[in-house]
Backbone as CSV, one residue per row, in Angstrom:
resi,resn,N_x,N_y,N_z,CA_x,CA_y,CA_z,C_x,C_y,C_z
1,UNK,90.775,104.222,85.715,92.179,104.243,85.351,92.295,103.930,83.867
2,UNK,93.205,104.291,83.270,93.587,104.566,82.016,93.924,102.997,81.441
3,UNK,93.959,102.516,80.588,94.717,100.894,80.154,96.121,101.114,80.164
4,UNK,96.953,100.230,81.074,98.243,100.423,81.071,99.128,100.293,79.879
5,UNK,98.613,99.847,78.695,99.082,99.529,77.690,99.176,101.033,76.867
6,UNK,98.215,102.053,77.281,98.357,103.298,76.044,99.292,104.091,76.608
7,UNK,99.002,104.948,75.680,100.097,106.168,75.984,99.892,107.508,76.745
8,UNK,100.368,107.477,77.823,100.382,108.369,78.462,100.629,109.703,78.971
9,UNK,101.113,109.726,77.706,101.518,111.042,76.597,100.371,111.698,76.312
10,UNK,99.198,111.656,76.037,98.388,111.622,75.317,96.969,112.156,76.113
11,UNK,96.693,112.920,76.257,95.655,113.755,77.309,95.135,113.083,78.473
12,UNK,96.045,112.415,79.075,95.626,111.684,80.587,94.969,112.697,81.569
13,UNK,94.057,112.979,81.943,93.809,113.478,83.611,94.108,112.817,84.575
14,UNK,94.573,113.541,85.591,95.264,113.119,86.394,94.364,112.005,87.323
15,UNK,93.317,112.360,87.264,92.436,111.925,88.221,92.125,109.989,87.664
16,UNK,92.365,110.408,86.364,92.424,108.938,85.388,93.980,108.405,85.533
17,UNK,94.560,109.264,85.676,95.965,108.506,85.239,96.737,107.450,86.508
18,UNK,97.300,106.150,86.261,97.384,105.176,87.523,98.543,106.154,88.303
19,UNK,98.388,105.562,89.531,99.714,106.148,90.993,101.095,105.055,90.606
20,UNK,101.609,105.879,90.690,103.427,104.714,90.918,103.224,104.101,92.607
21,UNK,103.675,102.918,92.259,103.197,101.972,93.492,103.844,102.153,94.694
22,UNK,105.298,102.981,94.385,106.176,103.358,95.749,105.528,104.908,96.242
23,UNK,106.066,105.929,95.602,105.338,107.217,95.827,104.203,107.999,95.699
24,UNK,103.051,107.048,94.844,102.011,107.379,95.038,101.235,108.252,93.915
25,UNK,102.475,109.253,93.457,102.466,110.013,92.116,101.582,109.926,90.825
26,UNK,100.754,110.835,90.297,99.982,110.261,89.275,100.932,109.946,88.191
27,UNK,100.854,109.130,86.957,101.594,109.049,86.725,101.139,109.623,84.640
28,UNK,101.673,111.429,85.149,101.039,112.050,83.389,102.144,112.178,82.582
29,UNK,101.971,112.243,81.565,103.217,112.788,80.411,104.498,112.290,81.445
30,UNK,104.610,110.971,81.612,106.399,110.530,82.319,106.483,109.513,81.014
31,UNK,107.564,110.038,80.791,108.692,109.198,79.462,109.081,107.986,80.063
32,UNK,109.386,108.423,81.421,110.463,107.227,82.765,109.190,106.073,82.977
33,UNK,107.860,106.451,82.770,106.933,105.645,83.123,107.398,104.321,82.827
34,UNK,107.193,103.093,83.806,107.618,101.795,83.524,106.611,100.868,84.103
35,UNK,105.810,99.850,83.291,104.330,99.082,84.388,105.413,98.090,84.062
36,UNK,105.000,97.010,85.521,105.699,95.682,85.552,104.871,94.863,86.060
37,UNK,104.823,93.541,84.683,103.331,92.854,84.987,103.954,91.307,85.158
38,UNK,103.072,90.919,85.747,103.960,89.176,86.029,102.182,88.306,86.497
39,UNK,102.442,86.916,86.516,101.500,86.602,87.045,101.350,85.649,88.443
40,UNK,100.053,85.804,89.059,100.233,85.548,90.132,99.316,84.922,91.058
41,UNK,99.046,83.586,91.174,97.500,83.181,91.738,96.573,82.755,90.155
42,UNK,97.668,82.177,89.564,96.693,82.594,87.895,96.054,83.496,87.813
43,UNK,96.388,84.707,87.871,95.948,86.459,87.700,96.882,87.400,87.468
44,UNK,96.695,87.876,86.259,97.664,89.187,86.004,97.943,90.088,87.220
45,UNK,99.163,90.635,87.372,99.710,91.777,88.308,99.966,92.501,87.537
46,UNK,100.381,93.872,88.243,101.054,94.858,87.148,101.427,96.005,88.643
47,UNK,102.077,96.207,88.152,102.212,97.786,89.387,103.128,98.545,88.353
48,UNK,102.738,99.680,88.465,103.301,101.320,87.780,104.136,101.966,88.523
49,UNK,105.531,102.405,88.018,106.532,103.194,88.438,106.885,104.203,87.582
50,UNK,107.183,105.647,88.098,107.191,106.756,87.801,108.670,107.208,87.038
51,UNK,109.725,105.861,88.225,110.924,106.341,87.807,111.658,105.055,87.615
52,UNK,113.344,104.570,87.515,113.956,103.398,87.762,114.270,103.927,89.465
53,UNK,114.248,105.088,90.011,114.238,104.973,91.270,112.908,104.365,91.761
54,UNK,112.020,104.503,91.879,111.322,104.334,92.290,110.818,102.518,92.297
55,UNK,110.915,102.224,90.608,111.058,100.544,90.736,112.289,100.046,91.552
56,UNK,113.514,100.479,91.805,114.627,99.751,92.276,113.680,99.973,94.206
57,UNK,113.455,101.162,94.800,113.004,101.544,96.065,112.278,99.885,95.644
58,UNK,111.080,99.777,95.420,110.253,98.474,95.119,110.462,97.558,95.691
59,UNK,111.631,97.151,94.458,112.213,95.945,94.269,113.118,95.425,95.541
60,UNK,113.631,96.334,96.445,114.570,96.408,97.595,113.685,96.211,98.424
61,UNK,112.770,96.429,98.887,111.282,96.317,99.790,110.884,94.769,99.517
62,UNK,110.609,94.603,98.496,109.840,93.028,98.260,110.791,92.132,97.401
């Protein structure tokens, strides 16, 4: 997987590029792309969303 920090703009393969955590979606050339990192167990989290639908679906779940 790609470092969530670059740009994903930028010749991702799909096969490299992370899934949005609700739909599964690779996630290439998305502008909407949004990672949301928090910590947890003293350990970074992060999960990747494709859309603000898709983080709100999420966020309503957990």
């Amino acid at each position: 997987m790609v470092d969530p920090t670059s740009d994903l703009g930028e010749d991702v393969d799909e096969d490299d590029a992370p899934e949005c955590a609700v739909c599964g979606d690779p996630i290439v050339e998305n502008r909407d792309h949004v990672v949301r990192s928090w910590i947890e167990d003293d350990e970074v989290q992060h999960r990747h969303f494709c859309s603000d639908e898709c983080e709100a679906e999420f966020d309503a779940e957990h």
